[in-house]
C-alpha angles and dihedrals in degrees: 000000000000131000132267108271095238095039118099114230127215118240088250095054095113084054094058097050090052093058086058098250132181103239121203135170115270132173094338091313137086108248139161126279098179155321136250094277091057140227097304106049089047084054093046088050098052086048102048096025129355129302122193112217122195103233104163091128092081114096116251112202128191126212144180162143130083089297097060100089088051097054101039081052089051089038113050127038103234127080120253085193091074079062143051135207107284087048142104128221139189111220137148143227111239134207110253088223110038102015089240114150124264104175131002107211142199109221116199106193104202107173137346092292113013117083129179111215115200118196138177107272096239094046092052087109103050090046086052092050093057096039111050121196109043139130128231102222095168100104082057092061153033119226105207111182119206111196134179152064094293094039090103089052104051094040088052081068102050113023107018092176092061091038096073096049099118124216117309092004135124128218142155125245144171129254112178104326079316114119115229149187129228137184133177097236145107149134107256109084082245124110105258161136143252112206121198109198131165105272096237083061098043104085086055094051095044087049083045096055090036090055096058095050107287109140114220104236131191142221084270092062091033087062107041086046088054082050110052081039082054097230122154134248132225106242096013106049094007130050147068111000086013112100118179088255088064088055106046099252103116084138091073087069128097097217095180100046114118090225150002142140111299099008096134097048088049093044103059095039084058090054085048105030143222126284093202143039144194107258135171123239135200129199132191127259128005095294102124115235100231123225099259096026096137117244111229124192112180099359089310135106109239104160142008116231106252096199133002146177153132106283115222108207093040096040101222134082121277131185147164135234137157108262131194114260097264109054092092128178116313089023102137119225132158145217137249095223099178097316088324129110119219127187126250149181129209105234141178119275123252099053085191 
């Protein structure tokens, strides 16, 4: 099987055809849905020991000079004073005009001057556009993330250095004579570690981490395990007509900067208020709510479910939507799941 001529492929693409994985376009790449065990036991292995996931996909952005700090501060929402080189933060990129969220971003700050900005694949170019001067560095390397319980564990065996990053820091460390970078980040719930290696050096670390337990995963397991944690997606739970404010995130802005992208927008739909926000449902047996199912209350659509699916570890089914400021927590709704109403409850995010 060979890639679509006008998808981008990882550096471990050969290894995950070799593992027999299900490929599917994704953000303008071919990357793995799954493995031969499937979704659910990839899930089950990044919640009860330790799962590696391929996420090379994601953009990896260098920038640097006395002026870094500066323009990451006007550009994202979110402020780099709450952290400190040697540290990660979660930030977004905000609309000029409506405050709605282009991008949400991963920020790795290395050194007094010298940041890693990671943004979503499909939104590179927007990031590049409003920070002028990086470099895209992601054709130089591959990003593997190793998530779970048992993720400290494993990584003590085969790269001691990562393995002491703590959550949300940034550090170095050495695969096979190869320099490489480590945070103590990821997008699972689970305790875990993004790894940026040379992508010459990446296939022997993966076989490495694999060797002493870790369980490739795919996209499929990636996003039931965001789910259950109840983090949004770009393009699901972020984007255009979505602020922070709408999903719940008010923490990733920087109140008290003087200025960034957006500030004015966010800042006045926090006076006002906001008539939705973001909410977790549940549903009962092992039927899947489905991202666009229309959420009813009394007989009306209020919402359309944003993402949707059968949660391993709880059993049932759990999505999001966007609900109006009202239906609190324990308000009963229900889905329109093809002409037929099923019953929900709003719940509190995460599930898991």
């Amino acid at each position: 099987m060979t890639g679509q001529a006008d998808l981008s492929l990882s550096p471990l693409d050969q290894v995950h055809r070799d593992a027999q994985a299900r490929m599917v376009p994704f953000g303008g790449w071919e990357m793995p849905l799954s493995y031969p065990d499937g979704t659910i036991s990839e899930h089950m292995a990044c919640r009860r020991g330790a799962a590696i996931f391929d996420v090379s996909h994601l953009g990896t952005l260098e920038l640097g000079g006395a002026a870094a700090f500066d323009q990451l501060q006007t550009a994202l929402s979110n402020d780099l004073r709450r952290i400190s080189p040697g540290r990660a933060q979660y930030t977004h990129l905000l609309d000029e005009v409506d405050g709605s969220v282009l991008d949400d971003i991963i920020v790795w700050w290395l050194a007094d001057d010298s940041f890693m900005v990671l943004p979503n694949a499909a939104n590179n170019a927007d990031v590049l556009d409003a920070l002028p001067g990086c470099v895209d560095v992601a054709s130089d390397r591959a990003l593997l993330a190793l998530q779970g319980p048992r993720a400290s564990a494993l990584l003590e065996e085969v790269a001691p250095d990562a393995a002491r990053v703590g959550r949300f820091r940034v550090s170095t460390f050495d695969w096979r004579g190869s320099p490489g970078l480590v945070a103590g980040t990821g997008y699972t719930g689970e305790r875990g570690f993004e790894l940026a290696v040379p992508k010459a050096v990446a296939a022997s670390l993966w076989h490495a981490l694999v060797a002493v337990g870790a369980d490739p995963a795919g996209l499929g397991a990636r996003d039931t395990l965001r789910l259950e944690a109840g983090l949004p997606l770009h393009g699901h739970e972020l984007g255009p007509g979505v602020t922070p404010l709408h999903a719940g995130l008010g923490w990733v802005v920087g109140w008290d900067k003087e200025a960034f992208r957006g500030k004015s927008a966010i800042d006045a739909l926090r006076d006002r208020g906001t008539d939705r926000l973001l909410r977790g449902l549940s549903t009962p047996g092992r039927r899947p709510p489905r991202e666009g199912q229309a959420i009813l209350h009394e007989g009306e659509e209020v919402a359309v479910v944003t993402s949707g699916n059968f949660s391993p570890c709880l059993g049932y089914g759990i999505a999001m939507g966007f609900l109006p400021v009202g239906l609190d927590v324990g308000t009963t709704v229900a889905l329109d799941q093809r002409g037929t109403e099923v019953p929900a409850t709003v719940t509190d995010l995460p599930f898991v």
